[in-house]
LUMTI-473465 format. One record per residue: residue in one letter; x, y, z of N, C-alpha, C in turn. Coordinates in steps of 0.02 Angstrom, whole numbers, plus 50000, padded with zeros to 5 digits. Example, Ala and Ser with C-alpha at 12.3 -4.5 7.8 and 13.67 -1.06 7.14 Angstrom:
% residues 2
<atom residu="a" n_x="50660" n_y="49716" n_z="50390" ca_x="50615" ca_y="49775" ca_z="50390" c_x="50660" c_y="49835" c_z="50390"/>
<atom residu="s" n_x="50642" n_y="49888" n_z="50354" ca_x="50684" ca_y="49947" ca_z="50357" c_x="50645" c_y="50002" c_z="50394"/>
% end
This chain:
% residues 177
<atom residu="x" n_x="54690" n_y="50661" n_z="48231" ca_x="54633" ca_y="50685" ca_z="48265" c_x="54568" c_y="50670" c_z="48229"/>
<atom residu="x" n_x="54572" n_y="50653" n_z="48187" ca_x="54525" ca_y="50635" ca_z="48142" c_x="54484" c_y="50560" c_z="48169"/>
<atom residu="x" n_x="54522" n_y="50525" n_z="48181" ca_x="54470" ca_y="50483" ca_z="48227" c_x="54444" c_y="50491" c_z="48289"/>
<atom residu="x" n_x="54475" n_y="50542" n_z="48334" ca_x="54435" ca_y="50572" ca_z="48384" c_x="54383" c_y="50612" c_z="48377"/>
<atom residu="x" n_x="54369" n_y="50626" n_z="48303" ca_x="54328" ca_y="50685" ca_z="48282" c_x="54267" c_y="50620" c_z="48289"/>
<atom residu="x" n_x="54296" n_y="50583" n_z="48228" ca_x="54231" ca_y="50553" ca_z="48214" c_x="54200" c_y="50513" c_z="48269"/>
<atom residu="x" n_x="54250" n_y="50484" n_z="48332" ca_x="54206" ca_y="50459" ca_z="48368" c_x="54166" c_y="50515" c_z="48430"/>
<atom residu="x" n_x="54195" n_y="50576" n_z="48438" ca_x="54163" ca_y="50628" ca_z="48460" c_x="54101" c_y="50611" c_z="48423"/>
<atom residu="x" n_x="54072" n_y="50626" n_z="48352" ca_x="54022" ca_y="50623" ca_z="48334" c_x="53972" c_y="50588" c_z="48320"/>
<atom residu="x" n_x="54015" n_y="50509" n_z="48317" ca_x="53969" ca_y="50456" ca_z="48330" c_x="53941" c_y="50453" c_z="48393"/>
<atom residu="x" n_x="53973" n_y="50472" n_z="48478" ca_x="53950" ca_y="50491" ca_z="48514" c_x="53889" c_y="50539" c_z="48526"/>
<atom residu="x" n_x="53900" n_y="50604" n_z="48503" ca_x="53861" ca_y="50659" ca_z="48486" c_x="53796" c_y="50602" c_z="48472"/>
<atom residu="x" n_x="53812" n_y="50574" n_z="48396" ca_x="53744" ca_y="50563" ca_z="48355" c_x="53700" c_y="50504" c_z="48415"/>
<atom residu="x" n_x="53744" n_y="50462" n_z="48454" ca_x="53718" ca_y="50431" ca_z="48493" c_x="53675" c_y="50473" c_z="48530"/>
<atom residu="x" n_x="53699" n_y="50504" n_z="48577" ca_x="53655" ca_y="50536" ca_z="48616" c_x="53594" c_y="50582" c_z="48586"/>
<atom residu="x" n_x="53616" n_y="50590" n_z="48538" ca_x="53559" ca_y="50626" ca_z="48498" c_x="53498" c_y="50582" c_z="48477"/>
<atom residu="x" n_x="53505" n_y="50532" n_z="48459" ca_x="53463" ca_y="50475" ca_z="48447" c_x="53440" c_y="50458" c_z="48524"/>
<atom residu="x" n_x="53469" n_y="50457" n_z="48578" ca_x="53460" ca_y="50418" ca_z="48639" c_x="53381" c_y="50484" c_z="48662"/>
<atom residu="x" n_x="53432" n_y="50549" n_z="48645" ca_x="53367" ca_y="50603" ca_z="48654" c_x="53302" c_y="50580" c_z="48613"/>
<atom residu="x" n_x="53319" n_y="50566" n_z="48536" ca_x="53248" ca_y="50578" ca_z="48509" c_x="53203" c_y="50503" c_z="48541"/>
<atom residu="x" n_x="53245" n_y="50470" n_z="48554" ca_x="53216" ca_y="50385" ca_z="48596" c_x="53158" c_y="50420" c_z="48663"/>
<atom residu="x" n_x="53212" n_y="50469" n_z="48699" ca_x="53196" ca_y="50481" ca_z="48757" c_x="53124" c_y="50535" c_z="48740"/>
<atom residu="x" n_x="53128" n_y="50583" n_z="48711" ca_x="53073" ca_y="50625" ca_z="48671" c_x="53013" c_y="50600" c_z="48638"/>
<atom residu="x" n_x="53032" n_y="50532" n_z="48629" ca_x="52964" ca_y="50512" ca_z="48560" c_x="52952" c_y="50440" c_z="48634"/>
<atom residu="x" n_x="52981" n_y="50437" n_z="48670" ca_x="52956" ca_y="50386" ca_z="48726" c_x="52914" c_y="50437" c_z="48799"/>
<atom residu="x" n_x="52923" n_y="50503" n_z="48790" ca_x="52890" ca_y="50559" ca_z="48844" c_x="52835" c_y="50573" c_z="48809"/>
<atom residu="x" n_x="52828" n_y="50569" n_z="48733" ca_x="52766" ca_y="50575" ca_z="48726" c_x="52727" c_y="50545" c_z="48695"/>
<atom residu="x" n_x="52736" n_y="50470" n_z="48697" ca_x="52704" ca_y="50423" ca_z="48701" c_x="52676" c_y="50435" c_z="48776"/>
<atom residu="x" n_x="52716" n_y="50418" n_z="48828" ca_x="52679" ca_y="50427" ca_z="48885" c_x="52634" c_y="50470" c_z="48911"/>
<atom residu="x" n_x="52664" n_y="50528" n_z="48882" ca_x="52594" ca_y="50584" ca_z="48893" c_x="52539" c_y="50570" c_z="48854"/>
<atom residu="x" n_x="52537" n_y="50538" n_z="48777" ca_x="52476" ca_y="50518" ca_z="48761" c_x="52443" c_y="50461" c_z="48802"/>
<atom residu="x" n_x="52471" n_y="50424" n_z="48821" ca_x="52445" ca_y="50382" ca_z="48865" c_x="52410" c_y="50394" c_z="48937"/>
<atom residu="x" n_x="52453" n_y="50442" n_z="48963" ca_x="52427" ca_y="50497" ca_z="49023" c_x="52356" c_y="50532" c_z="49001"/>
<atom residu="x" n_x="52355" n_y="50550" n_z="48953" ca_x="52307" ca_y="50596" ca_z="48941" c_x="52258" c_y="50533" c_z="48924"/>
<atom residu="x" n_x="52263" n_y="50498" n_z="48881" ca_x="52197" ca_y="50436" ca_z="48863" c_x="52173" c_y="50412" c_z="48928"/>
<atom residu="x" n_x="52226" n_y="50395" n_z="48972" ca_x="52177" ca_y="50354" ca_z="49018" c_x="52148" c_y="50397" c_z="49086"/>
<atom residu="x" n_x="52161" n_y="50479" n_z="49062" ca_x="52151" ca_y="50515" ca_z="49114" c_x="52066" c_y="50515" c_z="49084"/>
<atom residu="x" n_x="52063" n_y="50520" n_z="49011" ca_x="51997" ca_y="50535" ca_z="48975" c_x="51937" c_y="50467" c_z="49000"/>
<atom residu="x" n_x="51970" n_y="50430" n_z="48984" ca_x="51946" ca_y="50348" ca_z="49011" c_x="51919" c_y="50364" c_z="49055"/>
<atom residu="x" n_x="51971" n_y="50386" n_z="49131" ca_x="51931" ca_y="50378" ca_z="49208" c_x="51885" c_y="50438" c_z="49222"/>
<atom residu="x" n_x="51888" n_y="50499" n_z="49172" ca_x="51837" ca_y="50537" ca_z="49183" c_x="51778" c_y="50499" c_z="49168"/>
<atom residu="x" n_x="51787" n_y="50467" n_z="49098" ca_x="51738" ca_y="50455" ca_z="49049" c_x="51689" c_y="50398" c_z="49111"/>
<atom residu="x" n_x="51719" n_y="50378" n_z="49153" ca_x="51702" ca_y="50313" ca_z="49191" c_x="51672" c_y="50366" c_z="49242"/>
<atom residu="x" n_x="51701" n_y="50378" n_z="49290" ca_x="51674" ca_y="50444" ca_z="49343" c_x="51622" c_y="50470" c_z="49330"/>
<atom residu="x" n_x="51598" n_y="50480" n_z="49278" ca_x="51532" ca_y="50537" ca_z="49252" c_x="51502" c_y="50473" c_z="49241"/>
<atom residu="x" n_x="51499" n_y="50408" n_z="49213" ca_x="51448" ca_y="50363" ca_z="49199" c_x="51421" c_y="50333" c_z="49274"/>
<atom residu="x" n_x="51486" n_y="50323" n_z="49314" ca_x="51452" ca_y="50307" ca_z="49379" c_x="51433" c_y="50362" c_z="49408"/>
<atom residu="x" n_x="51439" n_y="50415" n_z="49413" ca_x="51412" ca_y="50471" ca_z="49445" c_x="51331" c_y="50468" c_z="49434"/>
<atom residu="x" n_x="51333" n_y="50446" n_z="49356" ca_x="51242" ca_y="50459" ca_z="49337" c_x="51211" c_y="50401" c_z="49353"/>
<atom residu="x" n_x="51245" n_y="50340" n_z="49354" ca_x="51228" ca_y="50294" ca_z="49383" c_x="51217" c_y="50282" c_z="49412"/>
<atom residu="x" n_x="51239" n_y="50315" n_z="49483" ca_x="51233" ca_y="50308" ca_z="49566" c_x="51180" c_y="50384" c_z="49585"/>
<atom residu="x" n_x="51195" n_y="50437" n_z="49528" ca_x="51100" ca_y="50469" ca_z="49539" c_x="51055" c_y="50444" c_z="49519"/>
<atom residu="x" n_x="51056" n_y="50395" n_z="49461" ca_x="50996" ca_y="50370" ca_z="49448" c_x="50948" c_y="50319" c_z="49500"/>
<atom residu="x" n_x="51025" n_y="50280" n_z="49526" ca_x="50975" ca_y="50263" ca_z="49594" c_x="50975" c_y="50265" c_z="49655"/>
<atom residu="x" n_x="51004" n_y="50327" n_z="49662" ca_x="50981" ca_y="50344" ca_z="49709" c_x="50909" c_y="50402" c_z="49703"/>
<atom residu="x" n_x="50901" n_y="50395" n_z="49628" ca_x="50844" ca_y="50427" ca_z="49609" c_x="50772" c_y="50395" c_z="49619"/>
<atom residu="x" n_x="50793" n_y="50318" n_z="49588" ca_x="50756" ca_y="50262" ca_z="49582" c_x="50734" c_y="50247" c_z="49651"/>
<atom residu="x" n_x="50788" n_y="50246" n_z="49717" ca_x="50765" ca_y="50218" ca_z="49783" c_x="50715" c_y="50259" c_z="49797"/>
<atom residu="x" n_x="50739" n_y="50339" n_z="49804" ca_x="50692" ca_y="50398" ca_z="49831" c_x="50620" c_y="50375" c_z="49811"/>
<atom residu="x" n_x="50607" n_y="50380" n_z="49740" ca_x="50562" ca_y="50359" ca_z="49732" c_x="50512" c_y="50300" c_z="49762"/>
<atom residu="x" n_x="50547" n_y="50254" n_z="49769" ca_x="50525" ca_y="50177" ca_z="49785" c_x="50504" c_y="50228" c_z="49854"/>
<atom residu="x" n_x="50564" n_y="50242" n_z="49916" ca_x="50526" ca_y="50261" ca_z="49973" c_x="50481" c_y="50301" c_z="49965"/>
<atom residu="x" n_x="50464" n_y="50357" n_z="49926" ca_x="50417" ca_y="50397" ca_z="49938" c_x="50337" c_y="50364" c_z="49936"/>
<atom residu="x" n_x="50322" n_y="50302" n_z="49866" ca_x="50288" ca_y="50275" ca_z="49872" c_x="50289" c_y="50205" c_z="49927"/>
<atom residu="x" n_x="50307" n_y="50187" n_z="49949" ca_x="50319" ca_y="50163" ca_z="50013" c_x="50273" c_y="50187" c_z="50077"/>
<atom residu="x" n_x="50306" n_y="50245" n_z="50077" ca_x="50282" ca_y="50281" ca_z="50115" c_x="50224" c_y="50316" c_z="50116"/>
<atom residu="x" n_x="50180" n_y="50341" n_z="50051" ca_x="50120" ca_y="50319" ca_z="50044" c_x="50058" c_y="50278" c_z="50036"/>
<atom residu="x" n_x="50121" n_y="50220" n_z="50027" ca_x="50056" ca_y="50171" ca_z="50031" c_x="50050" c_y="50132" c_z="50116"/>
<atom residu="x" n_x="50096" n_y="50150" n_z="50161" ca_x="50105" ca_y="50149" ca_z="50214" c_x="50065" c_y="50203" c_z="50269"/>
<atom residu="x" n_x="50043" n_y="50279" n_z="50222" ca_x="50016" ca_y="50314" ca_z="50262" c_x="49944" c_y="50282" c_z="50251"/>
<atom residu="x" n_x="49935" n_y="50274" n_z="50178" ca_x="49841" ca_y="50250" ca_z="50168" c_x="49831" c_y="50193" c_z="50207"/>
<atom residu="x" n_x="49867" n_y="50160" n_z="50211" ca_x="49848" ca_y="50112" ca_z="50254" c_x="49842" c_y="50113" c_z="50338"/>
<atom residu="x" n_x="49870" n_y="50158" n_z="50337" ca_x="49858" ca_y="50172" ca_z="50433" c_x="49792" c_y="50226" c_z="50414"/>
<atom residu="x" n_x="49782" n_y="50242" n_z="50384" ca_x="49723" ca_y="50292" ca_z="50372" c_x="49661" c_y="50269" c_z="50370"/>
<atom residu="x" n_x="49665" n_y="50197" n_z="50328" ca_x="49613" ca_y="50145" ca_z="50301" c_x="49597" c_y="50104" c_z="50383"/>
<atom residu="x" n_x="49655" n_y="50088" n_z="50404" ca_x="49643" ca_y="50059" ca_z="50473" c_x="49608" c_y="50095" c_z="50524"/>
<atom residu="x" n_x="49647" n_y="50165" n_z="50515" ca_x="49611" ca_y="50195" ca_z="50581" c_x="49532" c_y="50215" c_z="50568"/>
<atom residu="x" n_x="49515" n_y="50206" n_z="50500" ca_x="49457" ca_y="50264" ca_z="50501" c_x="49413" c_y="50159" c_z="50493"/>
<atom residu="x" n_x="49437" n_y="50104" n_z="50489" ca_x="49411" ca_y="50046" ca_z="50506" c_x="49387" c_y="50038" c_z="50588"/>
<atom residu="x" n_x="49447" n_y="50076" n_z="50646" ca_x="49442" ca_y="50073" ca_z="50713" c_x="49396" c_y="50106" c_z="50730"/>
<atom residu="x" n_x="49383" n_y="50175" n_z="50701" ca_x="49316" ca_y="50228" ca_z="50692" c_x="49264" c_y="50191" c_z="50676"/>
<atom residu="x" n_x="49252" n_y="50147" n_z="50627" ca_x="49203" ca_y="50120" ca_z="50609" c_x="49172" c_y="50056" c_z="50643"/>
<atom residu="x" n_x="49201" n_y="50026" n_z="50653" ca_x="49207" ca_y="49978" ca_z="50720" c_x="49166" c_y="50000" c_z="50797"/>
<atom residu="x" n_x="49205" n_y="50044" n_z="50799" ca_x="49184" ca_y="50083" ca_z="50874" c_x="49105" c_y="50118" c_z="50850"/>
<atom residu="x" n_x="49098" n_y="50159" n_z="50793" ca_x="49054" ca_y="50188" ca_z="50806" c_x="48980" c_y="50111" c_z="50761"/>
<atom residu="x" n_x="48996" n_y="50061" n_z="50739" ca_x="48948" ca_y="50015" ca_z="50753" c_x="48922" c_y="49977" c_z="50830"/>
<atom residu="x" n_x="48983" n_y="50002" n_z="50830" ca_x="48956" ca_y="49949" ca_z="50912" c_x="48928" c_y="50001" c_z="50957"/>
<atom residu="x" n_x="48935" n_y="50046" n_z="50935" ca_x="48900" ca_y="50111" ca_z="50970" c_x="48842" c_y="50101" c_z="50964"/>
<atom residu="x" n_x="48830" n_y="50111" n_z="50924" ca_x="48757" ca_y="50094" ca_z="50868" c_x="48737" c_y="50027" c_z="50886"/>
<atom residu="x" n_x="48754" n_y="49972" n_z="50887" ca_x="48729" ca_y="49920" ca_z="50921" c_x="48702" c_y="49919" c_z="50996"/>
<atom residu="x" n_x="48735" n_y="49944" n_z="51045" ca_x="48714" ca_y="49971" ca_z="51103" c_x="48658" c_y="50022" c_z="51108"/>
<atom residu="x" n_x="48635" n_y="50055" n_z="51043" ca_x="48592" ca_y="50112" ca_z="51063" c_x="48534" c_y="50057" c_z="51030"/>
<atom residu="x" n_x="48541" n_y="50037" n_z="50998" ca_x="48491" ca_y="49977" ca_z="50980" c_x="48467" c_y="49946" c_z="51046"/>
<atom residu="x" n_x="48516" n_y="49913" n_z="51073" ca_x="48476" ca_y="49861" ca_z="51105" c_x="48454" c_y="49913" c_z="51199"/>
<atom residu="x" n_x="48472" n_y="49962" n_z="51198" ca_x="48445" ca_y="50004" ca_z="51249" c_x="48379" c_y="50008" c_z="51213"/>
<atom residu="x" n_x="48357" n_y="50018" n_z="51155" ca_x="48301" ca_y="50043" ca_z="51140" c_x="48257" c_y="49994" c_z="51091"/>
<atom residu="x" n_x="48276" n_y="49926" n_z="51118" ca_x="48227" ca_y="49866" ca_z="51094" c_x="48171" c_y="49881" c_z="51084"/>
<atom residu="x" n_x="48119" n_y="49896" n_z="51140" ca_x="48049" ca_y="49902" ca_z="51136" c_x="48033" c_y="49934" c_z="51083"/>
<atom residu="x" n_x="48088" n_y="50006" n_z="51066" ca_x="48057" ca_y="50045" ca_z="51016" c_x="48056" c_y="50017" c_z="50947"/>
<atom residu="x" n_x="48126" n_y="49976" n_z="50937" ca_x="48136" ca_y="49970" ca_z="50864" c_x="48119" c_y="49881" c_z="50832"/>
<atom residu="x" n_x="48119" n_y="49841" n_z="50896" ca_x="48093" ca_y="49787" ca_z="50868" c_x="48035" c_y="49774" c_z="50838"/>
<atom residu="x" n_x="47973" n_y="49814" n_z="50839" ca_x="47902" ca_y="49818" ca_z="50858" c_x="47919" c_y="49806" c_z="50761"/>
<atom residu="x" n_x="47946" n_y="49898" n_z="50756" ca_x="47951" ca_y="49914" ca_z="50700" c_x="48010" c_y="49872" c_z="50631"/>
<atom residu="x" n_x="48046" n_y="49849" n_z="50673" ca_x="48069" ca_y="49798" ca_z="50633" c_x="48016" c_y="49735" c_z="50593"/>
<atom residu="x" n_x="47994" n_y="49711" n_z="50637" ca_x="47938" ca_y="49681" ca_z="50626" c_x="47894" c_y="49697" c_z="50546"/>
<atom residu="x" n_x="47855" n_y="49749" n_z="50598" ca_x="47834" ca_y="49775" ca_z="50553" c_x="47857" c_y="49787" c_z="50459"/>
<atom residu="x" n_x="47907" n_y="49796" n_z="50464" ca_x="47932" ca_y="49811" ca_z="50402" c_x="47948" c_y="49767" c_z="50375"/>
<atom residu="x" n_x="47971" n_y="49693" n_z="50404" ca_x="47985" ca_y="49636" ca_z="50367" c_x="47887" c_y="49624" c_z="50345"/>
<atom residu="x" n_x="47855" n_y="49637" n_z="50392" ca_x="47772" ca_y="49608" ca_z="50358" c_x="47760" c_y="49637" c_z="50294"/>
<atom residu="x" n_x="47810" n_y="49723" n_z="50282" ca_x="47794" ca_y="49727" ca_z="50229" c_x="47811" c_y="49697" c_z="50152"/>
<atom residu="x" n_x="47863" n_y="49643" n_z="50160" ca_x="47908" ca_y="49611" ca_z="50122" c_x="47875" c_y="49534" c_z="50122"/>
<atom residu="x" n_x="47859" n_y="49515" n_z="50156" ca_x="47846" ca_y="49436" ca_z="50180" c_x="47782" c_y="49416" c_z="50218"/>
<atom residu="x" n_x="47734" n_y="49377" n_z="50193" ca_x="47692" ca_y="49371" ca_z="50240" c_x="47723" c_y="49330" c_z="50312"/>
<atom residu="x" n_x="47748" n_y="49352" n_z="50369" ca_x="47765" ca_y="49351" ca_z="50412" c_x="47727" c_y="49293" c_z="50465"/>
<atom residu="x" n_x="47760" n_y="49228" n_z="50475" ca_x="47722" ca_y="49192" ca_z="50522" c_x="47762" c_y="49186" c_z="50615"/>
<atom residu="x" n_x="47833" n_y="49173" n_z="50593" ca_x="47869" ca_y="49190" ca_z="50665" c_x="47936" c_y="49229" c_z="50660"/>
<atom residu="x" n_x="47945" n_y="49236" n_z="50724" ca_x="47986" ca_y="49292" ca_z="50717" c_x="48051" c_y="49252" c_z="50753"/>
<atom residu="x" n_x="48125" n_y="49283" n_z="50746" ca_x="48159" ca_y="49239" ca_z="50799" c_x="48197" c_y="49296" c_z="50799"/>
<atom residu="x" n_x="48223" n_y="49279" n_z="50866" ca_x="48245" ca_y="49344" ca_z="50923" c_x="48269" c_y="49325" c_z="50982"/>
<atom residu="x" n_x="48332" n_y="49351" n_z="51014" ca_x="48373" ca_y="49333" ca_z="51073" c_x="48291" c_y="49321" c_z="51139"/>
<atom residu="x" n_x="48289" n_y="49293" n_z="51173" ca_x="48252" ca_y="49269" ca_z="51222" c_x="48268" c_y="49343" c_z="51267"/>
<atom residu="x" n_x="48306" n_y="49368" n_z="51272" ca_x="48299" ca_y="49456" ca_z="51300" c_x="48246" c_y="49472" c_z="51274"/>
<atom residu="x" n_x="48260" n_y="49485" n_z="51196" ca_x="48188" ca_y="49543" ca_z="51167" c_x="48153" c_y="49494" c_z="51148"/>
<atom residu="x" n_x="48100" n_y="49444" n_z="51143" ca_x="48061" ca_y="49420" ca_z="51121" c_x="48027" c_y="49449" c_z="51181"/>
<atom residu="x" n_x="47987" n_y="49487" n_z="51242" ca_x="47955" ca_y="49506" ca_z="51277" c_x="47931" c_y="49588" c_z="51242"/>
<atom residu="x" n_x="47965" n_y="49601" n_z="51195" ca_x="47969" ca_y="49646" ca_z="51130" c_x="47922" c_y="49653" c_z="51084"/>
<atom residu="x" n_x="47894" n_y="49586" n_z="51067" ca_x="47884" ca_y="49570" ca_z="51011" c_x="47780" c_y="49550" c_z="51028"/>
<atom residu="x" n_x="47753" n_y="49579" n_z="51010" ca_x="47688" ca_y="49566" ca_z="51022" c_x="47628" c_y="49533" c_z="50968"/>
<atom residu="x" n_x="47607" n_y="49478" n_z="50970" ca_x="47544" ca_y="49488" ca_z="50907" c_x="47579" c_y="49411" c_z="50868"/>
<atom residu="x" n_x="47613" n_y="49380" n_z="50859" ca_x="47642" ca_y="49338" ca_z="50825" c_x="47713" c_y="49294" c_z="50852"/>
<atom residu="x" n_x="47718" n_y="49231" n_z="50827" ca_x="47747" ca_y="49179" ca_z="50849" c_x="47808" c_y="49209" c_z="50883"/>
<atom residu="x" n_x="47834" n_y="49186" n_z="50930" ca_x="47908" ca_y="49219" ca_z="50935" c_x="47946" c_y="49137" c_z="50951"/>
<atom residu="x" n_x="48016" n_y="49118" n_z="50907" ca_x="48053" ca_y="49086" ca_z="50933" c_x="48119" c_y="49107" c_z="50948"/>
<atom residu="x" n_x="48121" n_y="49066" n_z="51016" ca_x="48233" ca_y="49091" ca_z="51034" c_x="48278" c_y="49086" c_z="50980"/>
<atom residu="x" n_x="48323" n_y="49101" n_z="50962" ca_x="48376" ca_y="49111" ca_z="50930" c_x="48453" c_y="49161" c_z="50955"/>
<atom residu="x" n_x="48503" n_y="49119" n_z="50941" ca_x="48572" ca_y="49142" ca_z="50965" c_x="48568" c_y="49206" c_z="50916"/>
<atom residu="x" n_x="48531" n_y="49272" n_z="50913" ca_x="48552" ca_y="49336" ca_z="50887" c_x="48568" c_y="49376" c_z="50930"/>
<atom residu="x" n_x="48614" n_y="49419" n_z="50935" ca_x="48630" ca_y="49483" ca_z="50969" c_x="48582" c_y="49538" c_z="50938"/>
<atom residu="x" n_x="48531" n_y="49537" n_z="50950" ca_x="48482" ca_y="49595" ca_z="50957" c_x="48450" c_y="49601" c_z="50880"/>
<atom residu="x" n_x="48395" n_y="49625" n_z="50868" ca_x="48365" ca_y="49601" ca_z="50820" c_x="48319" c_y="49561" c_z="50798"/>
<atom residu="x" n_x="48296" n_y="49537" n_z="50741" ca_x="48232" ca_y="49494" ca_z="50710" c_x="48279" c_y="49455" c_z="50666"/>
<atom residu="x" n_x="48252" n_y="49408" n_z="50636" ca_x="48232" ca_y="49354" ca_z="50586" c_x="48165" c_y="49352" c_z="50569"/>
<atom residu="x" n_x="48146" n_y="49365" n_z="50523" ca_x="48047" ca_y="49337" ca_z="50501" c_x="48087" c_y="49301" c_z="50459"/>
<atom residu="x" n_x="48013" n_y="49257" n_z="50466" ca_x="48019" ca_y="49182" ca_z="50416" c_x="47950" c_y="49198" c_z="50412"/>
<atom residu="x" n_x="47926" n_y="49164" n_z="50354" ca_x="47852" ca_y="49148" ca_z="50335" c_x="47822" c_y="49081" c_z="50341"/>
<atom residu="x" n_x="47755" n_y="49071" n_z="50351" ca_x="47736" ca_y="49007" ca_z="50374" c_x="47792" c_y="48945" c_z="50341"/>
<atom residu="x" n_x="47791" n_y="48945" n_z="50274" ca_x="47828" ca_y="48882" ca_z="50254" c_x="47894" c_y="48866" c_z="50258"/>
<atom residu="x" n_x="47912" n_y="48937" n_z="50282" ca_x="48002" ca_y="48924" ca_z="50289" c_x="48035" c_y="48934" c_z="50230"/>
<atom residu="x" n_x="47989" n_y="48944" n_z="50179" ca_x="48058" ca_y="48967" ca_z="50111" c_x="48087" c_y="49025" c_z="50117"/>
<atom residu="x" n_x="48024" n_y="49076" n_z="50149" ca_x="48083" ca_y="49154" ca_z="50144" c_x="48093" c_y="49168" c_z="50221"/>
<atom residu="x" n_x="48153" n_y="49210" n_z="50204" ca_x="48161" ca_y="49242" ca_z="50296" c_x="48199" c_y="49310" c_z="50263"/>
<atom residu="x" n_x="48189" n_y="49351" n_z="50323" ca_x="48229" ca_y="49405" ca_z="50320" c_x="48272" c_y="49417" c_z="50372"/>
<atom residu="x" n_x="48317" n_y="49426" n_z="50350" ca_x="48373" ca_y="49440" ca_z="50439" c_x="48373" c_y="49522" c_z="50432"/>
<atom residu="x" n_x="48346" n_y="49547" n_z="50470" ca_x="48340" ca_y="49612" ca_z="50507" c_x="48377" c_y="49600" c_z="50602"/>
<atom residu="x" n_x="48434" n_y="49564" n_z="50585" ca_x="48480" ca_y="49552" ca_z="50649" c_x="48524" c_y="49620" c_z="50662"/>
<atom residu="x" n_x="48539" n_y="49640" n_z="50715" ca_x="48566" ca_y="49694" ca_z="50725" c_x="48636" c_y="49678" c_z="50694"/>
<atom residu="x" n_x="48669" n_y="49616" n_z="50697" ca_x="48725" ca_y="49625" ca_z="50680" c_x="48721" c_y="49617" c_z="50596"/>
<atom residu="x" n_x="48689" n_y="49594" n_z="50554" ca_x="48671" ca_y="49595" ca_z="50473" c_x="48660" c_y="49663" c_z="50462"/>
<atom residu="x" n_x="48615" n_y="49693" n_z="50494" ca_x="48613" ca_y="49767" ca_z="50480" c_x="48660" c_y="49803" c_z="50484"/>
<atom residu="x" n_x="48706" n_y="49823" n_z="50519" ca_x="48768" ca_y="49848" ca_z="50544" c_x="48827" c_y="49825" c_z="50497"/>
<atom residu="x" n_x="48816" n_y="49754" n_z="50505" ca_x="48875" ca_y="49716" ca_z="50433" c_x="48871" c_y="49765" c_z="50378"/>
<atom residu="x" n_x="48800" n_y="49756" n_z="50336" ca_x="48791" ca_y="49794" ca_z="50284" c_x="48810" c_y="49843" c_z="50285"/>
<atom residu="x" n_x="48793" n_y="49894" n_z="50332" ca_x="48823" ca_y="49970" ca_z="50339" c_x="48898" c_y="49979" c_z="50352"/>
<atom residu="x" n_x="48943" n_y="49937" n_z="50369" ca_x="49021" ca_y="49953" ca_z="50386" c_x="49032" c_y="49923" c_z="50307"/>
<atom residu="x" n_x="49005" n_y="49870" n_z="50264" ca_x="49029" ca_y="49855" ca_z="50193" c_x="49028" c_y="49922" c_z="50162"/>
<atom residu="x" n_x="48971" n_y="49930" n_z="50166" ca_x="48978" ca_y="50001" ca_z="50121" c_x="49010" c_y="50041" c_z="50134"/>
<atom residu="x" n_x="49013" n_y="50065" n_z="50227" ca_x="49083" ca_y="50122" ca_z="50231" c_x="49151" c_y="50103" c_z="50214"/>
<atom residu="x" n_x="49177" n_y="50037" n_z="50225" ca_x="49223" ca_y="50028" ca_z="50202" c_x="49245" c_y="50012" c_z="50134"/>
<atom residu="x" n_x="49190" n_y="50006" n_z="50093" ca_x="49201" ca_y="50038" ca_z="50015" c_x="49232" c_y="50095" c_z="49979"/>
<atom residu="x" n_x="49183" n_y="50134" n_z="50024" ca_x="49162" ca_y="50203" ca_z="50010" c_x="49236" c_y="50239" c_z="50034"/>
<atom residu="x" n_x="49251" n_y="50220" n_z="50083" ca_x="49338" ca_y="50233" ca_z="50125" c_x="49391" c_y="50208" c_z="50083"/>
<atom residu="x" n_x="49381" n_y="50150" n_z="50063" ca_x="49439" ca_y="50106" ca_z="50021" c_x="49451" c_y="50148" c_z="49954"/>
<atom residu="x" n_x="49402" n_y="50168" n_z="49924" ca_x="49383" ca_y="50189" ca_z="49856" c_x="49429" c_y="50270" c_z="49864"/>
<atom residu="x" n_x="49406" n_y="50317" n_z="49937" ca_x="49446" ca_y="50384" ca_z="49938" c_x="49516" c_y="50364" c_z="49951"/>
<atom residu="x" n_x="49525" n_y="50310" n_z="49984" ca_x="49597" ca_y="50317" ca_z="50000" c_x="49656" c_y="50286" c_z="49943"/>
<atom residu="x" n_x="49612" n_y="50225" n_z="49916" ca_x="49650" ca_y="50210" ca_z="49859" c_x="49608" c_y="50218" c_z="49793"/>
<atom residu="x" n_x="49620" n_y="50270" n_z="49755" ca_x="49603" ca_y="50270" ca_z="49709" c_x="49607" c_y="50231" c_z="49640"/>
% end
């Protein structure tokens, strides 16, 4: 019986070894389980902040987007305002030629010794006391002085130009700072 003993126990020791194989190979795998569970967190939380950051980054982009999208319909409309209310103003002009050409005049004489004047062939019937020649202006003066070096454009539409430059400065400047 003695060799049934011992191979009983070489058996035994087999399986006993087959256990510690099977034991030291379960937790290998659980270290391995656990590392690469750490890994895909470790990954999860980097793209997590990654995908707030831009979706942090876009928000942003639209928000300014979207302000520079409002100033600009703001800049436009208060351009359509400005527009409309020159040509407003151009119309109240030329309803009221007699009154303001005289004095247009006048005020270039104070700048220029004044020899002719030029003016749409409408208002030159306007214009009293000094040369008048035709000219393609929409309402308004030109003085020139005898020699032709100086002139002044006191044209309704130069006047009006000047005044929408400056509002739309003055607009450009509030809306974009």
């Amino acid at each position: 019986m003695a060799l049934e003993e011992i191979r009983q126990d070489i058996v035994e020791e087999r399986k006993e070894a087959v256990r510690g194989i099977y034991r030291a190979a379960k937790a290998i795998t659980d270290t391995i389980e656990k590392e690469t569970e750490k890994i895909l967190e470790e990954e999860k939380r980097k793209l997590e902040e990654e995908f707030k950051a831009r979706i942090a980054r876009m928000k942003e982009i639209a928000e300014a987007e979207m302000l520079r999208a409002s100033r600009q319909i703001a800049l436009e409309r208060k351009q359509e305002l400005i527009e409309s209310s020159l040509q407003q103003a151009k119309n109240i002009l030329r309803e009221n030629n007699a009154k303001y050409l005289p004095k247009l005049v006048e005020k270039a004489k104070k700048e220029i010794n004044v020899d002719k004047v030029y003016c749409s062939k409408e208002d030159a019937k306007h214009i009293k006391g000094i040369a008048v020649k035709e000219a393609n202006i929409d309402g308004g003066i030109i003085a020139e002085n005898k020699e032709a070096t100086m002139s002044i454009d006191y044209s309704y539409g130069t006047l009006l130009g000047a005044i929408k430059e400056k509002s739309l400065k003055e607009i450009a400047g509030e809306i974009f700072p």
